[in-house]
N, C-alpha and C positions, 0 to 999 in steps of 0.2 A: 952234634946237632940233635943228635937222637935222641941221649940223656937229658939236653933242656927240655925237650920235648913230654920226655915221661914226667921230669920234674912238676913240668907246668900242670901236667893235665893231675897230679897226685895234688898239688898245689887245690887246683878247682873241687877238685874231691872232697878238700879236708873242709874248705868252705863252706861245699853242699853241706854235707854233714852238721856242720856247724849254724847253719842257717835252719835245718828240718830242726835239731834238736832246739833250738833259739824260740823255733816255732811253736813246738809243741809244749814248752816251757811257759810261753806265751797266752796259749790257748785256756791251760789250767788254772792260770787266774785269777780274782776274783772278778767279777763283771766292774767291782766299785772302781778296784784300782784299772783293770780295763779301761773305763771312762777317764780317769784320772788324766792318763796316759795321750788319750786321745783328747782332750783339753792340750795338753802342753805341747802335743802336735801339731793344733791347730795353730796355740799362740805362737807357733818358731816361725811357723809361714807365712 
């Protein structure tokens, strides 16, 4: 049980990581395609 345990939590980790770096990838973008982005966000909803 233990091992699932660290599993899971190394599991959420790798996410975090992956979601900050997603972000910050995110962020350097051009504002055009920024908008672009949030155009096609709007239109899925």
């Amino acid at each position: 049980m233990l091992g699932f345990k660290k599993r899971l939590n190394f599991q959420l980790t790798m996410l975090k990581s992956w979601v900050i770096i997603l972000h910050l990838r995110f962020l350097r973008m051009p504002e055009k395609l920024h908008e672009k982005l949030n155009e096609l966000v709007i239109e899925e909803s």
